[in-house]
OpenMM code with the backbone's topology and positions (N, CA, C; nanometers):
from openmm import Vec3, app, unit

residues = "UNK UNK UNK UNK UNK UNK UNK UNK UNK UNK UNK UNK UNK UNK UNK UNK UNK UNK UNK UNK UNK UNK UNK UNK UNK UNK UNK UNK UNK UNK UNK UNK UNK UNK UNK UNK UNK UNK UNK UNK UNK UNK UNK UNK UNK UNK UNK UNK UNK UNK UNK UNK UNK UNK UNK UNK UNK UNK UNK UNK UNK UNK UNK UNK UNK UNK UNK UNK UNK UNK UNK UNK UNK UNK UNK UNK UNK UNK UNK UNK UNK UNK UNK UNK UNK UNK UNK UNK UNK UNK UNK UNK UNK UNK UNK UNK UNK UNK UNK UNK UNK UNK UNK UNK UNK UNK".split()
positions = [
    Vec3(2.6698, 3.4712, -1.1502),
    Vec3(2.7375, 3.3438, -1.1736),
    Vec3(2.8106, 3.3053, -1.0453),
    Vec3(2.7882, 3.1451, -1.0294),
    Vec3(2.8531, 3.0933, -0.8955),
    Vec3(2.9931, 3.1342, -0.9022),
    Vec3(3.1024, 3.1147, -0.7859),
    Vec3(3.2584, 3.1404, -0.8003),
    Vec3(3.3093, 3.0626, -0.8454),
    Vec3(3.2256, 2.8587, -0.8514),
    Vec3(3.3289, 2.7856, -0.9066),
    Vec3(3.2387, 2.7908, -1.0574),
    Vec3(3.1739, 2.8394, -1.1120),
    Vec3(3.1388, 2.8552, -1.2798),
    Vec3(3.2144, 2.9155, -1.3151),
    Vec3(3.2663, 3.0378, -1.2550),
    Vec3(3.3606, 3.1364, -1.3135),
    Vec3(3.4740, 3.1033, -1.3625),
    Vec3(3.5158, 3.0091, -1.2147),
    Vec3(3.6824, 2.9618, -1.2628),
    Vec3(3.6365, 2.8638, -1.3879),
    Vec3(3.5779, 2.8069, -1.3661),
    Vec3(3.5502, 2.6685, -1.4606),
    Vec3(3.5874, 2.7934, -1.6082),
    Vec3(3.5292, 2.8472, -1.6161),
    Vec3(3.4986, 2.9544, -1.7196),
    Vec3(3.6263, 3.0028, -1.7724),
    Vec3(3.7240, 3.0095, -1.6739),
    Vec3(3.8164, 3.0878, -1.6511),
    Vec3(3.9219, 2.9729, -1.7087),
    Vec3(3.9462, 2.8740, -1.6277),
    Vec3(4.0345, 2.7732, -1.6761),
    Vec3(3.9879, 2.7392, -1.8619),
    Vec3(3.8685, 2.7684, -1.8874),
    Vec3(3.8195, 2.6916, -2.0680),
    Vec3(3.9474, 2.8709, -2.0900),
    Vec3(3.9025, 2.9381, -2.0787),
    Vec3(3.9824, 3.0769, -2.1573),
    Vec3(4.1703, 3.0777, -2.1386),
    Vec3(4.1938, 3.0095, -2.0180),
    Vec3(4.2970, 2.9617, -2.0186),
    Vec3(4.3413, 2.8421, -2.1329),
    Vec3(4.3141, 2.7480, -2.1037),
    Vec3(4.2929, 2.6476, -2.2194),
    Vec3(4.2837, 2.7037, -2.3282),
    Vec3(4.1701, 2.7407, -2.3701),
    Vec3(4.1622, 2.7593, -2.5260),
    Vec3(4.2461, 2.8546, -2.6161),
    Vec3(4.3601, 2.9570, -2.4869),
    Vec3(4.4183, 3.0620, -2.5212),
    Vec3(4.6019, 2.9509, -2.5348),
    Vec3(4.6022, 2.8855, -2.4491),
    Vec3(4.6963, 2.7313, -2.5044),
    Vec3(4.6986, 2.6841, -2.6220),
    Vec3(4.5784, 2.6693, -2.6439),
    Vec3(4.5288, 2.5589, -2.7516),
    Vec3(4.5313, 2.6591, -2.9097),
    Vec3(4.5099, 2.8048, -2.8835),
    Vec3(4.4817, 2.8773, -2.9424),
    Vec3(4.3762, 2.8725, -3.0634),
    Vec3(4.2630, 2.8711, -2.9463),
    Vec3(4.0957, 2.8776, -3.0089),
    Vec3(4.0703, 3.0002, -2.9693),
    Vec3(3.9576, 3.0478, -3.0550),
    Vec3(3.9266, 3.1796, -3.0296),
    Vec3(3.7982, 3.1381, -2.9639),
    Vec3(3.7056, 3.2367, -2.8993),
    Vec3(3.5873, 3.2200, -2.8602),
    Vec3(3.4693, 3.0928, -2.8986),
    Vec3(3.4408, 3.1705, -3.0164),
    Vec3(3.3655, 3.0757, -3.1009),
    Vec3(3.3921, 2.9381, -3.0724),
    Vec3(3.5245, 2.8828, -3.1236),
    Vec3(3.5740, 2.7617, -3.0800),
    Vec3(3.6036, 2.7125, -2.9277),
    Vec3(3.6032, 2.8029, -2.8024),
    Vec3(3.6081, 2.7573, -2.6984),
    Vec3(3.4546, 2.7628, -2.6576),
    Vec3(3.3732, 2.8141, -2.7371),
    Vec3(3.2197, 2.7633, -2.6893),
    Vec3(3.1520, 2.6656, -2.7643),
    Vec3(3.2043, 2.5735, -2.8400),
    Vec3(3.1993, 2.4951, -2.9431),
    Vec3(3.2362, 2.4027, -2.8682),
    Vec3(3.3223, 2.4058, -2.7592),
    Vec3(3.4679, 2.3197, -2.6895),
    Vec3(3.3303, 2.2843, -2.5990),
    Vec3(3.2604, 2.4027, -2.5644),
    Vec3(3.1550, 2.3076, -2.4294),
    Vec3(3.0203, 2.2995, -2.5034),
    Vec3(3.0363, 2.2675, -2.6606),
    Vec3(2.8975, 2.1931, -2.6820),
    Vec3(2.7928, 2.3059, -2.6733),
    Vec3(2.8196, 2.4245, -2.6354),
    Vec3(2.7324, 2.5631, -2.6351),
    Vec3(2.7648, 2.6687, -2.7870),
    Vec3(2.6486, 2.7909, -2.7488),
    Vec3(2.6905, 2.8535, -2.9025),
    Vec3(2.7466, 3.0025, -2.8164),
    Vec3(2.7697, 2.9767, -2.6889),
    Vec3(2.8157, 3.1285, -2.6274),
    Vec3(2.8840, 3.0684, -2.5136),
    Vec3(2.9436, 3.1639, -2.4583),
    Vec3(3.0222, 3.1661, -2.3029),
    Vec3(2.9355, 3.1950, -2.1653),
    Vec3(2.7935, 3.2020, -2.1686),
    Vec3(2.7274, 3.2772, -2.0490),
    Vec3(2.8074, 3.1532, -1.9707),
    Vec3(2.6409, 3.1702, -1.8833),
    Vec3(2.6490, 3.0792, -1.7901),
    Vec3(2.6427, 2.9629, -1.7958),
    Vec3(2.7258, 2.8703, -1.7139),
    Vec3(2.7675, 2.7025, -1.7267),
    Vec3(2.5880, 2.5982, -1.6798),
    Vec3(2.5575, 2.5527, -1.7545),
    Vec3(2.5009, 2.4850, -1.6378),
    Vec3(2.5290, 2.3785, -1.6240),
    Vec3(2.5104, 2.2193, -1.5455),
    Vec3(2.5840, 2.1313, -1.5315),
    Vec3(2.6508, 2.0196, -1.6226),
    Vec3(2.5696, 2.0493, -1.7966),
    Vec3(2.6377, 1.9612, -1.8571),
    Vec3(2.7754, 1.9799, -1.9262),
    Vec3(2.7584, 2.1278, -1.9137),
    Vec3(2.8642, 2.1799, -1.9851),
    Vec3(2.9828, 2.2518, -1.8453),
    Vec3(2.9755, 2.1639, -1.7501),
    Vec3(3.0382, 2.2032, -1.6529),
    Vec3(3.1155, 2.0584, -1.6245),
    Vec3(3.0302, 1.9616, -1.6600),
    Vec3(3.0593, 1.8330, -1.6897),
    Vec3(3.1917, 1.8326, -1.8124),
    Vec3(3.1461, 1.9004, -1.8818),
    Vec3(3.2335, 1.8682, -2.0003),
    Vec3(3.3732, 1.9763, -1.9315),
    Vec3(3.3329, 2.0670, -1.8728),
    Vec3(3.4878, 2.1599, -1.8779),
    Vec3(3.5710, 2.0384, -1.7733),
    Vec3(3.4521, 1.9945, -1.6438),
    Vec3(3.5706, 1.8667, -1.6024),
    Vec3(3.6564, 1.7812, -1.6417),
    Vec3(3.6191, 1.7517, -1.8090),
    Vec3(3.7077, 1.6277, -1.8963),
    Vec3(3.8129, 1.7203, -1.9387),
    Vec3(3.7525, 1.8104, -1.9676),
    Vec3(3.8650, 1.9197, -2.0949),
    Vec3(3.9629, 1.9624, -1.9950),
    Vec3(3.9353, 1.9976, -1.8861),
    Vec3(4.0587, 2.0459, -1.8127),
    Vec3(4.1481, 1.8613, -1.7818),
    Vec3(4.1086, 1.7859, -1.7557),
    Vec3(4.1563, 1.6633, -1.7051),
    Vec3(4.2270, 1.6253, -1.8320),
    Vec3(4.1618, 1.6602, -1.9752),
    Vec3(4.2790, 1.6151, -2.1034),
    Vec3(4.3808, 1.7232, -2.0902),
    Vec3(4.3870, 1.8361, -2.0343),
    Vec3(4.4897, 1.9322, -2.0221),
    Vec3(4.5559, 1.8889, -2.0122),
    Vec3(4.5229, 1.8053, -1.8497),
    Vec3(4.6427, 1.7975, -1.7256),
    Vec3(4.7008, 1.6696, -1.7662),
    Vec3(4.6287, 1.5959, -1.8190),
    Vec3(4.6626, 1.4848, -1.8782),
    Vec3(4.7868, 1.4914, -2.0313),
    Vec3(4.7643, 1.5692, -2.0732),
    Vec3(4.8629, 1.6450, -2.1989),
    Vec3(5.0105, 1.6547, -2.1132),
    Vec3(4.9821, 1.7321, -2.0484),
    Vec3(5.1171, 1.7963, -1.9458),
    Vec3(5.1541, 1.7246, -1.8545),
    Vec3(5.1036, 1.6201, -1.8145),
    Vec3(5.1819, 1.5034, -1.7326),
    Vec3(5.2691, 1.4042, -1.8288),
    Vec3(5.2247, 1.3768, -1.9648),
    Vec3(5.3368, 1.3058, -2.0861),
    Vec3(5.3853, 1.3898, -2.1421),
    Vec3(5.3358, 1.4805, -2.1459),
    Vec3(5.4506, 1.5585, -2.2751),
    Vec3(5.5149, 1.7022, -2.2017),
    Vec3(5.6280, 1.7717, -2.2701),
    Vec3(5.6937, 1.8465, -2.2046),
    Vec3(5.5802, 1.9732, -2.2677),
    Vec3(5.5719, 2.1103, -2.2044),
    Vec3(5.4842, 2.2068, -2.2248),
    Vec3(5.3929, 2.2066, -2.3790),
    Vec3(5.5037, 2.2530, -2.4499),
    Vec3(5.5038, 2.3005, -2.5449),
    Vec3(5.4117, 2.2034, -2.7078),
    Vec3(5.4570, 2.0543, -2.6453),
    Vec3(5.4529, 1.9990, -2.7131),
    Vec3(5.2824, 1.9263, -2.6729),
    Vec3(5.2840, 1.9611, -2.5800),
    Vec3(5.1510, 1.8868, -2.5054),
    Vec3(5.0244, 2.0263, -2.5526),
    Vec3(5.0077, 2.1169, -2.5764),
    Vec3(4.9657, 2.2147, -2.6125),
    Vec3(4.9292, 2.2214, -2.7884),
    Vec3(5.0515, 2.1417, -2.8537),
    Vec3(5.0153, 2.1203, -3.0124),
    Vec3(5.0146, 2.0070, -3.0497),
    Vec3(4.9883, 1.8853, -2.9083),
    Vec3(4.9206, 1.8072, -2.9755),
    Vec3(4.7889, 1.7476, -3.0435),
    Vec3(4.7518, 1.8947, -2.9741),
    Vec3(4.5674, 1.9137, -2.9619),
    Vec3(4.5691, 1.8753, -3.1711),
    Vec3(4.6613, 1.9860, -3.2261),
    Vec3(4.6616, 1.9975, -3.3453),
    Vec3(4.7449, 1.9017, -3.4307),
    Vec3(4.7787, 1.8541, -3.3784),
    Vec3(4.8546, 1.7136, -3.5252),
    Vec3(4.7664, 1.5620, -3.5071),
    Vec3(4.7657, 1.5334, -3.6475),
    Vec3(4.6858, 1.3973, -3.6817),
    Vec3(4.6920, 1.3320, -3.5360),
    Vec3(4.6336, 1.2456, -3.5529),
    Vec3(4.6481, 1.0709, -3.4403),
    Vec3(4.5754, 1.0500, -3.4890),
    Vec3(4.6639, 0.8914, -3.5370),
    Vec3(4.5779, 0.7607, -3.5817),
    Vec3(4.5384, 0.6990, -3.4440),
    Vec3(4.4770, 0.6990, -3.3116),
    Vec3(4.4215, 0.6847, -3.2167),
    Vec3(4.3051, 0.7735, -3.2452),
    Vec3(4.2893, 0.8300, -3.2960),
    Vec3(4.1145, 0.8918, -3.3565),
    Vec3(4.1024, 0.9393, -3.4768),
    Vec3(4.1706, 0.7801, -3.5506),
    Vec3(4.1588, 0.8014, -3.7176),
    Vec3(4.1739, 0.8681, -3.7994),
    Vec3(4.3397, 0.9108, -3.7493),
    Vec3(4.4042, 1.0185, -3.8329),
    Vec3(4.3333, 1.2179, -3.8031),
    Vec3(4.2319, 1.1954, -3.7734),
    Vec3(4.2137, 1.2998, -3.7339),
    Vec3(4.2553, 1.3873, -3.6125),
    Vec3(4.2444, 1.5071, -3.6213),
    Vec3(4.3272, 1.6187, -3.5160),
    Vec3(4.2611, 1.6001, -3.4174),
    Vec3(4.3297, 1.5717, -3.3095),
    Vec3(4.1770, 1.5760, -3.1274),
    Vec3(4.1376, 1.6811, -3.1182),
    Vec3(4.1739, 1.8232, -3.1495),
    Vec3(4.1104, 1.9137, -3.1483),
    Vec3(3.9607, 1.9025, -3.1923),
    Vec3(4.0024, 1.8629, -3.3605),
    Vec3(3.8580, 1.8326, -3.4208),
    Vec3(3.7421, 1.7511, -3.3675),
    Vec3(3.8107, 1.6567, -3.2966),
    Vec3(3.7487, 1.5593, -3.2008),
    Vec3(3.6838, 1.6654, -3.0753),
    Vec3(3.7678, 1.7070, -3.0115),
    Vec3(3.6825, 1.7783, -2.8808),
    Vec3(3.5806, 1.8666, -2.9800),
    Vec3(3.6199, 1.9559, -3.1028),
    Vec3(3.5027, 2.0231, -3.1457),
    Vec3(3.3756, 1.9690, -3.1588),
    Vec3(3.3992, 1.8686, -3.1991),
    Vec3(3.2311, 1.8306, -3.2347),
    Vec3(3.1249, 1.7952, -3.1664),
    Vec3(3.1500, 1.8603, -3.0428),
    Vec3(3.0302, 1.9031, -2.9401),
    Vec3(2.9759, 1.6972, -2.8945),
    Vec3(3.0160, 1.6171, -2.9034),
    Vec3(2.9765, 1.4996, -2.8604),
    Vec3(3.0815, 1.4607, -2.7409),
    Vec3(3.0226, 1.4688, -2.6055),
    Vec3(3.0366, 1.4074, -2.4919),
    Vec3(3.1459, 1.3026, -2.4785),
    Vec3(3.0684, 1.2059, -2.5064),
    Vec3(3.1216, 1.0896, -2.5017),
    Vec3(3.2999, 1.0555, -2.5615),
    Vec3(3.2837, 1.1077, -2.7116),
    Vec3(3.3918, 1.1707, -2.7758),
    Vec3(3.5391, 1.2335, -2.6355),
    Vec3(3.4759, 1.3608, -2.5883),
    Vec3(3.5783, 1.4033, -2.5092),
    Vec3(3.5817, 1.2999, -2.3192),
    Vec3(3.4990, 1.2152, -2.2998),
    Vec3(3.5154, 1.0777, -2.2216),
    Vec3(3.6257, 0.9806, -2.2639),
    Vec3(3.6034, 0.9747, -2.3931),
    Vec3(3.7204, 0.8367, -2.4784),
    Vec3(3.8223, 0.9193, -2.4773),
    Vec3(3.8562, 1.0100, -2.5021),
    Vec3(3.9943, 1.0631, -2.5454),
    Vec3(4.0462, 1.1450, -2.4107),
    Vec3(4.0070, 1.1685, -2.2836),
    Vec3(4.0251, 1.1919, -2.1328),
    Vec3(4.0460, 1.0275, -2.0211),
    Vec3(4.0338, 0.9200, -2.1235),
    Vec3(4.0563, 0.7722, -2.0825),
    Vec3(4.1783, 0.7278, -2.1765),
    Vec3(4.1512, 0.7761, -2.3139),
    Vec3(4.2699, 0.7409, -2.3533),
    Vec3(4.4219, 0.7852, -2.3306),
    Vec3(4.4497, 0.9235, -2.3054),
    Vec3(4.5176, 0.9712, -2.2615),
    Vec3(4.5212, 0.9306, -2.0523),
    Vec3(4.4531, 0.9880, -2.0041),
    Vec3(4.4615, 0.9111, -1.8635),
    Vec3(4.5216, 0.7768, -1.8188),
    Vec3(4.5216, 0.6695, -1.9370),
    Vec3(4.5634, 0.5947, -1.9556),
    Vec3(4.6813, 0.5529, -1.9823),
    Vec3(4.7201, 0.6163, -2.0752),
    Vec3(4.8833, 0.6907, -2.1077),
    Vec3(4.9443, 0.7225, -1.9751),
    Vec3(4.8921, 0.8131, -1.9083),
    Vec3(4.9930, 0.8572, -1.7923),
    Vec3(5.0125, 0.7809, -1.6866),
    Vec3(4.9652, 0.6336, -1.6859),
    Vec3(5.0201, 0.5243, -1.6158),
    Vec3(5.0593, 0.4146, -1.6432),
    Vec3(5.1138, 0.4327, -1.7885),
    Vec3(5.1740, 0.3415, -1.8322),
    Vec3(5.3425, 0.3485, -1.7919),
] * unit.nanometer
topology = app.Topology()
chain = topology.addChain("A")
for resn in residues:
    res = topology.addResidue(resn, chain)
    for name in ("N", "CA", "C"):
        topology.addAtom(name, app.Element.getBySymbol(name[0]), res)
């Protein structure tokens, strides 16, 4: 595995250990059914997921930016964004890495 797959790899286990997903669910997080190796779509996707991180932690103070993954928003119809990044659709974690991005220059 390349050195920047690894980190990429490395930052989702960071993340998902935040977010507190277990495996399963941080390979769910990149649209895969395992952790191997990245290849570019799902390297694509760790680019958004880390950018909703950083995007979390530029509005909100630590703690709170970490569990917002898990409480409702009516900004994606009452449902949890977690549930939202789970469901393996792209585009999904695009809208909600714009919606938030968006936020942090308001």
């Amino acid at each position: 595995m390349n050195p920047a797959a690894r980190e990429a790899l490395r930052a989702i286990e960071r993340i998902g250990k935040q977010w507190a997903l277990g495996e399963a669910d941080r390979a769910k997080l990149l649209g895969s059914a395992s952790l191997g190796e990245p290849g570019p779509d799902v390297l694509d996707r760790i680019g958004h997921i880390v950018a909703i991180y950083n995007a979390l932690h530029l509005i909100f103070e630590d703690t709170f930016a970490d569990a917002w993954v898990h409480r409702s928003n009516a900004a994606f119809g009452g449902a949890r964004p977690i549930d939202v990044l789970l469901d393996r659709d792209v585009m999904r974690l695009v809208a909600m890495r714009r919606y938030l991005e968006t936020a942090t220059y308001e």
